[in-house]
C-alpha positions as CSV (number, residue, x, y, z in Angstrom):
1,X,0.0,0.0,0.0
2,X,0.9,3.5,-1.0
3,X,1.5,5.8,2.7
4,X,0.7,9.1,1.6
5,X,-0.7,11.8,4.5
6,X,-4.0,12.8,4.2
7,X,-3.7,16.5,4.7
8,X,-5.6,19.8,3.5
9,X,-2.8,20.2,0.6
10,X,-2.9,16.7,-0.6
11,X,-6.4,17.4,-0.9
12,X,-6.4,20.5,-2.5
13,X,-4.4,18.9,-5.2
14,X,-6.3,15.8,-5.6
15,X,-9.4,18.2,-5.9
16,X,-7.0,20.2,-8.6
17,X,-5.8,17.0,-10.9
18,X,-9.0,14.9,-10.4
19,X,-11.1,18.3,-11.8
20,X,-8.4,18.9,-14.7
21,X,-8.6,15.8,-15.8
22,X,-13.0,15.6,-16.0
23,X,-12.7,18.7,-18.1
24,X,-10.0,17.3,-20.6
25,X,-11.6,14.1,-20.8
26,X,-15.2,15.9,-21.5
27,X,-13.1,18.1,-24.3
28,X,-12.7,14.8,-26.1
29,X,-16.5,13.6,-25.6
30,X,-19.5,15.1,-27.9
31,X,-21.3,17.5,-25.7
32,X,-24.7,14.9,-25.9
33,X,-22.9,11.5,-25.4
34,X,-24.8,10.2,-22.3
35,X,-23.1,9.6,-19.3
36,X,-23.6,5.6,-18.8
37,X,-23.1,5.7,-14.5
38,X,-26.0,8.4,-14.7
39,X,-28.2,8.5,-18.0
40,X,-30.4,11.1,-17.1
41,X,-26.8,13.7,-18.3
42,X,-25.3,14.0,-20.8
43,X,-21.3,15.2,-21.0
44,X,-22.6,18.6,-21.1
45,X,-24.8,17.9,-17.7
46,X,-21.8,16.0,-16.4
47,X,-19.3,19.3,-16.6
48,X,-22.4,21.9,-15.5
49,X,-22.8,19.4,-12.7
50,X,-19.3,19.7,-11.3
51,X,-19.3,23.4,-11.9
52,X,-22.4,24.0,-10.2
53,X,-21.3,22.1,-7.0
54,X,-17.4,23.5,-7.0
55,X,-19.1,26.7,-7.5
56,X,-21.9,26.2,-4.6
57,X,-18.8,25.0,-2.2
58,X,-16.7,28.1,-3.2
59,X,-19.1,30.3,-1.6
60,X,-19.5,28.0,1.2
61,X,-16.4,28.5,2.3
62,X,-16.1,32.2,1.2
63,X,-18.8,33.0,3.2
64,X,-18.2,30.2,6.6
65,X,-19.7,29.8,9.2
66,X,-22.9,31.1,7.6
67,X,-25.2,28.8,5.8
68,X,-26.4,28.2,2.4
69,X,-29.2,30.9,2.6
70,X,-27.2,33.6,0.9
71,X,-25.3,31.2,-1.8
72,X,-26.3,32.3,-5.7
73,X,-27.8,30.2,-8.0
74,X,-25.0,29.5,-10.5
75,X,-26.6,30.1,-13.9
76,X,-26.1,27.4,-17.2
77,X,-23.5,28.6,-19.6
78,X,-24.1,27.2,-23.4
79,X,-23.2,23.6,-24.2
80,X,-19.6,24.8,-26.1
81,X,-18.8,26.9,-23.0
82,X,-19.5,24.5,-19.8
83,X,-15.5,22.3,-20.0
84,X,-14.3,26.5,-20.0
85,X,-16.6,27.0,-17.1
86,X,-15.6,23.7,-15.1
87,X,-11.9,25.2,-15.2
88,X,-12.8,28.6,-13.9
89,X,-15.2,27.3,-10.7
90,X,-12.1,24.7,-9.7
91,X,-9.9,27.5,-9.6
92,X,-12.6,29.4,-7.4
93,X,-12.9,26.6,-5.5
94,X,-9.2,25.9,-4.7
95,X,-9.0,29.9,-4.2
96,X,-11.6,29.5,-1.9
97,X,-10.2,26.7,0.2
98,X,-6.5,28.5,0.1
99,X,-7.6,31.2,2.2
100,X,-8.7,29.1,5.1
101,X,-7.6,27.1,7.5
102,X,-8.8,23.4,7.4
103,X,-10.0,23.4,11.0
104,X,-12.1,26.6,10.5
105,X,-15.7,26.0,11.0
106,X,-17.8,25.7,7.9
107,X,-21.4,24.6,7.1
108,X,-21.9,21.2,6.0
109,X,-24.9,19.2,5.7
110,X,-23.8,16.0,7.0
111,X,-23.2,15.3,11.0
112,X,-19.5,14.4,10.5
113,X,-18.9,17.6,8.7
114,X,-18.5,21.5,10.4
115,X,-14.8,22.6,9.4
116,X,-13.4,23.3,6.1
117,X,-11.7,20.2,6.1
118,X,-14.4,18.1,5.8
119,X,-15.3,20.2,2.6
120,X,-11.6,19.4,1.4
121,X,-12.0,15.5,1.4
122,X,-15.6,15.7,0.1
123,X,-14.7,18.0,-2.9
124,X,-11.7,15.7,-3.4
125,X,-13.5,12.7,-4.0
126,X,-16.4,14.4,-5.9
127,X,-14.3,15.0,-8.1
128,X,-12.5,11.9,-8.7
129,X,-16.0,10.1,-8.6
130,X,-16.9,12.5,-11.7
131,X,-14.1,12.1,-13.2
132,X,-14.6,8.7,-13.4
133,X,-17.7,9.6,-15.6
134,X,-16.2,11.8,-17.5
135,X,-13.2,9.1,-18.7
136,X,-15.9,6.6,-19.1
137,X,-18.5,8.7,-20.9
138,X,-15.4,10.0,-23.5
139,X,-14.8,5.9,-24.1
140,X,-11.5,6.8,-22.1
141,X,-9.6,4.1,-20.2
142,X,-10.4,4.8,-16.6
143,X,-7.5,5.7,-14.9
144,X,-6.5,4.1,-11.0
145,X,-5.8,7.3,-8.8
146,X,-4.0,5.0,-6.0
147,X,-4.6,2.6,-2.7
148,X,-4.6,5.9,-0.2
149,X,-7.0,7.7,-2.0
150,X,-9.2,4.8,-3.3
151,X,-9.3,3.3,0.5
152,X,-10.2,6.7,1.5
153,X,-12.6,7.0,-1.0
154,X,-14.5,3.7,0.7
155,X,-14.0,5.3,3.8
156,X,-15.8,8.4,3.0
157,X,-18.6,6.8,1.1
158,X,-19.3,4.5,3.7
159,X,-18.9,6.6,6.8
160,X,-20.0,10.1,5.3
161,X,-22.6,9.5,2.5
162,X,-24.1,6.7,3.9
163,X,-23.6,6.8,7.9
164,X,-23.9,9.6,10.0
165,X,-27.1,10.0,11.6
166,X,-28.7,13.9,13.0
167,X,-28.3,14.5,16.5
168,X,-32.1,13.8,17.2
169,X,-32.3,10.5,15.6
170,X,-31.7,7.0,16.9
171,X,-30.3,4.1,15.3
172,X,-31.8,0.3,15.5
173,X,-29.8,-2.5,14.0
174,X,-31.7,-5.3,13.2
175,X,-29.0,-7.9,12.8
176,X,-27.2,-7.7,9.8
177,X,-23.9,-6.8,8.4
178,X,-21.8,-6.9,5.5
179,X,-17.7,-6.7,5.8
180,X,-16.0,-5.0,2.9
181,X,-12.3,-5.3,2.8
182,X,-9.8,-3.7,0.9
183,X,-7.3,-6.5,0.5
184,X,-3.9,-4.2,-1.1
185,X,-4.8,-1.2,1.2
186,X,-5.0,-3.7,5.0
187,X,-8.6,-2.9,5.9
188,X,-12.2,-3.0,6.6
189,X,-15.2,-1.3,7.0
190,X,-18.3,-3.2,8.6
191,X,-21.8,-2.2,8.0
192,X,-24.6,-2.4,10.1
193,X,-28.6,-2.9,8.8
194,X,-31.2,-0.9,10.6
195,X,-33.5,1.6,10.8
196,X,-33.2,5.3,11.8
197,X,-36.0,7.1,14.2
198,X,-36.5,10.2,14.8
199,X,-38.2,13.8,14.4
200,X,-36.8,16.6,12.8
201,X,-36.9,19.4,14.9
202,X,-36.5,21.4,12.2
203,X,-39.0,20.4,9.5
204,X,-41.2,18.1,12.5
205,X,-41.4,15.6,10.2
206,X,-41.0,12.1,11.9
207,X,-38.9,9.4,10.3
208,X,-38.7,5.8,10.5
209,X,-36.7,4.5,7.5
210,X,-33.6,1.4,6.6
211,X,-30.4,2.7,6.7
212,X,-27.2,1.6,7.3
213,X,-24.4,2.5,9.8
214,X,-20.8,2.4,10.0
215,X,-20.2,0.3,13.1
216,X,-16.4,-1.2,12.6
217,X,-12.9,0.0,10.4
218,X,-10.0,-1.0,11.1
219,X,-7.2,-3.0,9.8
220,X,-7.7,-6.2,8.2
221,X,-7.8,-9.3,11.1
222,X,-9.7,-11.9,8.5
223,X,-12.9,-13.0,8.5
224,X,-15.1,-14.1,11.1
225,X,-19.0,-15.5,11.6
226,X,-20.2,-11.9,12.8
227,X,-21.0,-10.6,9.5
228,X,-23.8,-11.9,7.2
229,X,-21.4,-11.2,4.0
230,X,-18.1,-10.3,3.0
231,X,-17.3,-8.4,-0.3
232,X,-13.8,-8.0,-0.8
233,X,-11.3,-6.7,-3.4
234,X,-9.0,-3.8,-4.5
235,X,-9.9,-0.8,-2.9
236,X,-10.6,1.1,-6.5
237,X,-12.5,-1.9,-7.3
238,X,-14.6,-1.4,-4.3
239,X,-14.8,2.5,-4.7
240,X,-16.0,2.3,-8.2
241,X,-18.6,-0.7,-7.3
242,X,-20.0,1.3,-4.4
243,X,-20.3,4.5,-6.5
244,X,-22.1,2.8,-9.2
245,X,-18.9,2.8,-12.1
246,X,-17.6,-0.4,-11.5
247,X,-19.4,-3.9,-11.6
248,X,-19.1,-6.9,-8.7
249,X,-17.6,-9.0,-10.9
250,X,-13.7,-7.8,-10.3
251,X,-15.1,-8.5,-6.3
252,X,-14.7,-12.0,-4.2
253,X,-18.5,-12.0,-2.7
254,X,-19.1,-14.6,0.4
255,X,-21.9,-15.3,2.2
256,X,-25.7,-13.7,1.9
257,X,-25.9,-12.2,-1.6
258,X,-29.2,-10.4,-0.8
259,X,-27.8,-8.9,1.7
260,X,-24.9,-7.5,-0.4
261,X,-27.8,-6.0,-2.4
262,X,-29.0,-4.6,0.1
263,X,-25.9,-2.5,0.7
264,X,-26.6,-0.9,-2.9
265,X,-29.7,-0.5,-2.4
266,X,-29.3,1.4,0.8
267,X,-26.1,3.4,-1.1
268,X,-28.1,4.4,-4.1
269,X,-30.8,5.8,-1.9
270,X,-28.3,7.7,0.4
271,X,-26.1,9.4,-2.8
272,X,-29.2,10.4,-5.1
């Protein structure tokens, strides 16, 4: 395995490379190819998309702590002029993020969020996630970005997009778990099924829905009968199967294989 340290630079240049290289590979795709990880877009969709969030985040953190109330719609340039626009909101972005400190509180929508860090890692892998469409969607070989990053890439999916419950809520596991392991990066991440209660204090709507928690990562210590299934592989394979870019069949899969659809099921819901 790769060592690299995960710091606020090493982010801010993953968020830097992984962005430069959506907006070449979308240079080299027609602007209405469809995207095939998300066929509602086309390539032209794909680079607004990215934009649109690198620009949302860039006032985000222009603007921290305050909220998202004051954050500006960012308008739809013309098909020919959205790769062009992609550049200009990732150097915003970066700007952005330069002029702050990583601990520096910052609005974030999820519960593990709060600092400018957080908005660091998450921009990071956004944009290696949409990078991966955009090398797929140009008929591009898709291009490995590492173990560190693709392991941390796991890590974030599993214990930021899908975990991470509001402070008012409650979680109830109902028994079963699926291990993934990341057999070149040493680790694992085990999953817990449930459901989440709770009432918005906010909204007062009252929710009692399946979710899934992160309840155990750590290094690898091989498999044992607490888990209902086991899916294990490269970490990039892994990454790219949990996002939706990669298939199952580059994955060793033991044990309950609804339950291993279940995971999907629960990660698609959670990343819409």
């Amino acid at each position: 395995m790769d060592t690299v340290d995960l710091s606020s630079g090493y982010y801010a240049a993953v968020i830097g490379q992984e962005s430069a290289r959506t907006a070449d590979a979308l240079e080299k795709a027609s602007s209405t190819v469809q995207v095939p990880a998300c066929p509602d877009w086309n390539a032209s969709d794909l680079a607004y998309h990215l934009g649109e969030v690198q620009d949302f985040w860039s006032q985000i953190v222009r603007n921290a702590p305050a909220g998202p109330d004051d954050a500006q719609d960012t308008e739809r340039r013309p098909d020919d002029e959205l790769v062009a626009f992609l550049r200009t909101r990732t150097d915003a972005l970066l700007a952005a993020l330069a002029a702050r400190a990583p601990e520096e509180p910052c609005w974030s929508w999820s519960s593990a969020g709060g600092t400018v860090g957080w908005v660091l890692r998450r921009q990071a892998h956004e944009a290696l996630v949409h990078r991966v469409d955009a090398e797929q969607t140009a008929g591009l070989p898709v291009t490995d970005p590492g173990v560190t990053l693709a392991a941390d890439g796991v890590d974030e999916m599993l214990g930021v997009m899908v975990s991470g419950l509001p402070e008012w809520a409650s979680f109830t596991a109902d028994g079963q778990r699926v291990r993934l392991h990341a057999v070149d990066a040493g680790r694992e991440w085990v999953m817990a099924f449930g459901r989440f209660h709770g009432t918005s204090p906010a909204s007062g709507t009252a929710y009692d829905e399946e979710c899934a928690e992160l309840v155990g990562g750590a290094p690898w210590e091989g498999e044992d009968e607490d888990v209902t299934a086991t899916v294990s592989g490269t970490a990039w394979d892994l990454e790219l199967w949990l996002w939706g870019r990669g298939g199952a069949d580059a994955l060793r899969r033991v044990g309950d294989p609804a339950a291993i659809d279940r995971l999907r099921a629960v990660i698609v819901e959670s990343t819409q």
